[in-house]
ChimeraX commands (.cxc) that place a marker at each C-alpha (Angstrom):
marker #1 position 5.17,14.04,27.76 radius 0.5
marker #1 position 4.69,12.06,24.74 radius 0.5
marker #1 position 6.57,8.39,24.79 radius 0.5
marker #1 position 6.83,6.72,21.56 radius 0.5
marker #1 position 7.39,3.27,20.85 radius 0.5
marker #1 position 11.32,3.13,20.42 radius 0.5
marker #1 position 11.54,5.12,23.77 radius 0.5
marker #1 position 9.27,3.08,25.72 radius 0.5
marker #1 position 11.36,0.13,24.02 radius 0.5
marker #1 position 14.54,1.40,25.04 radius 0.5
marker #1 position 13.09,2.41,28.88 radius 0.5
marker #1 position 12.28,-1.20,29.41 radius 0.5
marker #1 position 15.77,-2.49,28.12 radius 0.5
marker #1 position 16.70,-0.18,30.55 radius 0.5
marker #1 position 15.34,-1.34,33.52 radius 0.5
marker #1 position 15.33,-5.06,32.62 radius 0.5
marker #1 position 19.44,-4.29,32.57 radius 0.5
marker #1 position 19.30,-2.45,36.20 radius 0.5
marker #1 position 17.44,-5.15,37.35 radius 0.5
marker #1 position 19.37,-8.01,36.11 radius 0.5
marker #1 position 22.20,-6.07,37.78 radius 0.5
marker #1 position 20.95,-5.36,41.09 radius 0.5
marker #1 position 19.79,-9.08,40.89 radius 0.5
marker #1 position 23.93,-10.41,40.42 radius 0.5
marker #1 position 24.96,-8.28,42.96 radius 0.5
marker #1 position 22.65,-9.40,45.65 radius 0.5
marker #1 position 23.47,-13.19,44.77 radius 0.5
marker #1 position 27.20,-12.56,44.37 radius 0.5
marker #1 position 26.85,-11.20,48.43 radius 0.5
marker #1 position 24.89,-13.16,49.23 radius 0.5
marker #1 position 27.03,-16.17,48.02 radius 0.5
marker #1 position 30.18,-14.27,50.00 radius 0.5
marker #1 position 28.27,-13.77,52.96 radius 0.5
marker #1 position 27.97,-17.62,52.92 radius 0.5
marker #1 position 31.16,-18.93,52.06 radius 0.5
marker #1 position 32.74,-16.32,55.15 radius 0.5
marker #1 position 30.25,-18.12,57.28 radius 0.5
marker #1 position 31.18,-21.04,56.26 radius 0.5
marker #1 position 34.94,-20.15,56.37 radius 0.5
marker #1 position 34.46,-18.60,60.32 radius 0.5
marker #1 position 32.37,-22.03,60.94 radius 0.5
marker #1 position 35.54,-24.03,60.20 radius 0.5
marker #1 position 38.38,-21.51,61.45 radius 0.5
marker #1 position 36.55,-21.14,65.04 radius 0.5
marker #1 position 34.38,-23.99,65.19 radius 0.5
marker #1 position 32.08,-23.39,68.58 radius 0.5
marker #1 position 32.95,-19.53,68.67 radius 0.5
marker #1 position 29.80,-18.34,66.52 radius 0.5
marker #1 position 27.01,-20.14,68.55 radius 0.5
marker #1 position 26.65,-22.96,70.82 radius 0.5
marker #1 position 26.38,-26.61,69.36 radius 0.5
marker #1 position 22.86,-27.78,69.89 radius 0.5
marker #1 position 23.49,-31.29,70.58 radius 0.5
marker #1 position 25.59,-30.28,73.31 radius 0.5
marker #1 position 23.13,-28.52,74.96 radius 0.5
marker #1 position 20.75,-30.76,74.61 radius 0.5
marker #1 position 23.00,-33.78,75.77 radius 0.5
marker #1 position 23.30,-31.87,79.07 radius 0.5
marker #1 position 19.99,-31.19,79.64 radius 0.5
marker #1 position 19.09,-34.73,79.46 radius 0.5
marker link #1:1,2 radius 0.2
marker link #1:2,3 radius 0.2
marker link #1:3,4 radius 0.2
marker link #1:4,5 radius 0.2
marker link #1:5,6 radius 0.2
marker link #1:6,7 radius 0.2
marker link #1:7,8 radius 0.2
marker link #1:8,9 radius 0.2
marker link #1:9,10 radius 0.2
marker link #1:10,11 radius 0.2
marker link #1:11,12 radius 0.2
marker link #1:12,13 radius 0.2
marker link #1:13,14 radius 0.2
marker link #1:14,15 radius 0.2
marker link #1:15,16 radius 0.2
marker link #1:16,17 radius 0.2
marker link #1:17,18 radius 0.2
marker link #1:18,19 radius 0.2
marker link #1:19,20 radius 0.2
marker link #1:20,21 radius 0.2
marker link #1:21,22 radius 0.2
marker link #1:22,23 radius 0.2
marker link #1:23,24 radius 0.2
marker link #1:24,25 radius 0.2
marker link #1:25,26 radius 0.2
marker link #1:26,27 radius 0.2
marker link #1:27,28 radius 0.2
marker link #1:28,29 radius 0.2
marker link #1:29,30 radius 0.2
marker link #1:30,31 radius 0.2
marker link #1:31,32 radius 0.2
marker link #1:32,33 radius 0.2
marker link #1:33,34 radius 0.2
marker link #1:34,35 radius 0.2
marker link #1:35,36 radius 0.2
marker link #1:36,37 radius 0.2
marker link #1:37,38 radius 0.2
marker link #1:38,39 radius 0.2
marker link #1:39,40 radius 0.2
marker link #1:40,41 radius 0.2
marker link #1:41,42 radius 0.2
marker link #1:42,43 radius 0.2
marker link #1:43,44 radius 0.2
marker link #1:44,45 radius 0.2
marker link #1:45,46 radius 0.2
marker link #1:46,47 radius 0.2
marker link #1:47,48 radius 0.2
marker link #1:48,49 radius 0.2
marker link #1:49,50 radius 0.2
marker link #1:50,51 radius 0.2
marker link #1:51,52 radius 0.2
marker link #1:52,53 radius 0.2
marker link #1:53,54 radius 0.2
marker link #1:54,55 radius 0.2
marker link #1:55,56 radius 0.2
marker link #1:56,57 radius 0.2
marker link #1:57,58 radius 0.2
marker link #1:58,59 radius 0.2
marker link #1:59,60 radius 0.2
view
């Protein structure tokens, strides 16, 4: 298979462009992952996981 250099050009545009994609799409879930955390943190504050000065209060 012989690549020539507008091919190889146009392979690498390519993948630089699935790449850049993949890349948005991870940070754009990643960023709603964290504001619906966020939003259950305020909505049903305690429900998630124990507060840790609590638990540490009572220890004492």
């Amino acid at each position: 298979m012989k690549v020539n250099r507008h091919d190889y050009a146009r392979i690498c545009g390519f993948t630089h462009f699935l790449l850049k994609r993949t890349y948005s799409m991870v940070v754009s879930a990643f960023n709603e992952v964290y504001i619906i955390s966020i939003a259950v943190d305020l909505l049903l504050p305690g429900m998630r996981e124990t507060n840790l000065s609590d638990i540490s209060i009572q220890e004492l």
